[in-house]
Backbone bond lengths (Angstrom), bond angles and torsions (degrees), N, CA, C in turn:
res aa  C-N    CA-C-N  psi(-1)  N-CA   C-N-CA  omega(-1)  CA-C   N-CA-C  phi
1 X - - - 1.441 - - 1.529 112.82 -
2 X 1.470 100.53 -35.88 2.076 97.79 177.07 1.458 109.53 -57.34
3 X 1.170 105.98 -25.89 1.940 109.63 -157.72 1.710 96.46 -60.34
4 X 1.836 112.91 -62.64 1.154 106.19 -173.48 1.801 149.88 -59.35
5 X 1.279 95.06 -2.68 1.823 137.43 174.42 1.799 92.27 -70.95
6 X 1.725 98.46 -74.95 1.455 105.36 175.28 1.204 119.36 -48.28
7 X 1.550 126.65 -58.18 1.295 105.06 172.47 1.836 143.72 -81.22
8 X 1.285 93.42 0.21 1.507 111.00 163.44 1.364 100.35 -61.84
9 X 1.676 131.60 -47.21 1.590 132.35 -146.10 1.535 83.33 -88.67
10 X 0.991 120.17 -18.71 1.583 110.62 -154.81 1.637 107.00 -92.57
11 X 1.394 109.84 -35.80 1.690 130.56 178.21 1.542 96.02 -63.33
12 X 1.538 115.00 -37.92 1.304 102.26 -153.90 2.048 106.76 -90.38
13 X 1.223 94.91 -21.77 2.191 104.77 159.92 1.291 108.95 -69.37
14 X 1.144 105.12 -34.45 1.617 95.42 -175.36 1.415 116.41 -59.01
15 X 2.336 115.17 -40.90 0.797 104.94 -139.63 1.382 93.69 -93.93
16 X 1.746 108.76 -3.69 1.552 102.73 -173.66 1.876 119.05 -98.41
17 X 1.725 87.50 8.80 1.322 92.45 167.93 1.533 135.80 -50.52
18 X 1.694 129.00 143.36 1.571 91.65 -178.34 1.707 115.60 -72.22
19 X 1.468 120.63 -173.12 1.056 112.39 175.43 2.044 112.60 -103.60
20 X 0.829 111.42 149.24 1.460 108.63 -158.30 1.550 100.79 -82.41
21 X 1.098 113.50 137.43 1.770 125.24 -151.93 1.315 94.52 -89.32
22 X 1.997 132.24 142.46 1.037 142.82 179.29 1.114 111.49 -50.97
23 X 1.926 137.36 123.83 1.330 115.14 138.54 1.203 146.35 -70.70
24 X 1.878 132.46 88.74 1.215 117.75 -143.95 2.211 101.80 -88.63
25 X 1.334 104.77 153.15 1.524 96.74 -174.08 1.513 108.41 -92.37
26 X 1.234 127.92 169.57 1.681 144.28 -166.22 1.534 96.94 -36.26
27 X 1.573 91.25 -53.56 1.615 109.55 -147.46 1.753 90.86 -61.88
28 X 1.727 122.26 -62.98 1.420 121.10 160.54 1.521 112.52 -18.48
29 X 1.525 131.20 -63.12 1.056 127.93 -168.91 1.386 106.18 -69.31
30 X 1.152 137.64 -47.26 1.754 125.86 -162.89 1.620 95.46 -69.83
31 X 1.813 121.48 -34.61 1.183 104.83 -166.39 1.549 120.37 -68.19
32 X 1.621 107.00 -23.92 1.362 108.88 -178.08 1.655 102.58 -131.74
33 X 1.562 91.27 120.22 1.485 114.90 -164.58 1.583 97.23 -76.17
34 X 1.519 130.49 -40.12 1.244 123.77 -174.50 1.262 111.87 -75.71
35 X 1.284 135.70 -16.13 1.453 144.04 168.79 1.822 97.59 -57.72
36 X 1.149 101.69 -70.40 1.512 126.54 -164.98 1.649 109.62 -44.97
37 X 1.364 92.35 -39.80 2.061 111.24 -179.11 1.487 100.75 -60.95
38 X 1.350 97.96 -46.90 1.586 109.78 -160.43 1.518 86.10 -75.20
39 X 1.296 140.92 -122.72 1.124 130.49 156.92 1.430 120.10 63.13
40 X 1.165 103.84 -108.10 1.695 108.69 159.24 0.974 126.20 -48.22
41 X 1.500 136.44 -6.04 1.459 135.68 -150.10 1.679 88.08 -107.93
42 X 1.405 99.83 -46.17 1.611 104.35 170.50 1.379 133.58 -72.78
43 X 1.350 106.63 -14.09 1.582 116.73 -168.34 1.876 82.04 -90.39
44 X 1.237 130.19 -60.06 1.210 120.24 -175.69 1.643 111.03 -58.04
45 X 1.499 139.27 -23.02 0.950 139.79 -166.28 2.061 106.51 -73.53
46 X 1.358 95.66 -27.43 0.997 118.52 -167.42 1.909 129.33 -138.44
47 X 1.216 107.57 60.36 1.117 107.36 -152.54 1.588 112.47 -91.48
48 X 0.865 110.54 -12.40 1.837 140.61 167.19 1.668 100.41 -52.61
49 X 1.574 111.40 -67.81 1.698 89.47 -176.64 1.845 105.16 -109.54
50 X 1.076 130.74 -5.65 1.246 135.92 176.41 1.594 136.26 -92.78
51 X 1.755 110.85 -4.91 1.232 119.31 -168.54 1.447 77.91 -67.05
52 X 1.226 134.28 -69.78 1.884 124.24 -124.07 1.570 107.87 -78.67
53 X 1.752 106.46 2.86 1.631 103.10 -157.42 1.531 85.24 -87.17
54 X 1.660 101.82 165.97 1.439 135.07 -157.62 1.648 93.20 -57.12
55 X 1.549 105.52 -53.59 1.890 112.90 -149.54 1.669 80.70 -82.50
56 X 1.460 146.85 -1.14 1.810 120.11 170.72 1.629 99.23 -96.54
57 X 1.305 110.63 -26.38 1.509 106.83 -178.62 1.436 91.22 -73.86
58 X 1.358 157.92 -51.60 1.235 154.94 -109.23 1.426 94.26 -109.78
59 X 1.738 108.20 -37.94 1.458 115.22 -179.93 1.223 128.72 -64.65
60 X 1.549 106.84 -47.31 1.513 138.45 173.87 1.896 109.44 -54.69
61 X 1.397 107.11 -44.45 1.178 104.36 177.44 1.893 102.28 -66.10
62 X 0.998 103.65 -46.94 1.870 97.43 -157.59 1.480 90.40 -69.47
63 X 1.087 116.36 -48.01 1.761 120.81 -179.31 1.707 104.41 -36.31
64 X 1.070 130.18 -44.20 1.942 155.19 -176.79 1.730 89.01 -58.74
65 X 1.602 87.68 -76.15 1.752 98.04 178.13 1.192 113.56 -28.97
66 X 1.231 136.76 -78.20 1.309 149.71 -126.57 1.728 93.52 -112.80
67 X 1.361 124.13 -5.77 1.195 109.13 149.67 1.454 121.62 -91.03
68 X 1.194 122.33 -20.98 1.508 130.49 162.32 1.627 123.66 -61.47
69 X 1.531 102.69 -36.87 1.687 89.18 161.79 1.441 120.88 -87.59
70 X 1.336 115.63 -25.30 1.403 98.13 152.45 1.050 146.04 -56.11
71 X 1.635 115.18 -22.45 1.432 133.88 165.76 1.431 115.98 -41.78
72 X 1.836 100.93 -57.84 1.492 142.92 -173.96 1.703 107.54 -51.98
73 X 1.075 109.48 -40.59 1.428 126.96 -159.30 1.231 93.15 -80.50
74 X 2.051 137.54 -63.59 1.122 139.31 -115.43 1.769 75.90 -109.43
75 X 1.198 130.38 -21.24 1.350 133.18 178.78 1.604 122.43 -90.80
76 X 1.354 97.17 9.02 1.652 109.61 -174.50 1.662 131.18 86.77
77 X 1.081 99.65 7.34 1.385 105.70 -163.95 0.972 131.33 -100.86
């Protein structure tokens, strides 16, 4: 009879746990520019607890990227 107390309390942390946020990769970010806007828009909004996470580094890189082929492009290349 103790068990089901425990596992009622236990179902119910689980369910109010947060849910763990997507890591999307470079290649995700260059393909979708509105992801990427958003993205950065938040990593700069908040740079105190969000610079070091995976998706602002992940952003920042494709953001680099995708200013370099534009670079590439406007220079003929």
């Amino acid at each position: 009879m103790r068990r089901v107390p425990i596992f009622v309390s236990l179902l119910l942390l689980a369910a109010c746990s947060q849910e763990a946020e997507r890591t999307y990769t470079v290649e995700e970010f260059v393909a979708n520019t509105e992801l990427l806007t958003r993205t950065i828009s938040d990593c700069r909004d908040n740079p105190g607890e969000l610079r070091d996470t995976s998706n602002c580094r992940n952003a920042e890189a494709a953001d680099g990227r995708l200013r370099l082929q534009n670079m590439r492009k406007a220079l003929g290349g």
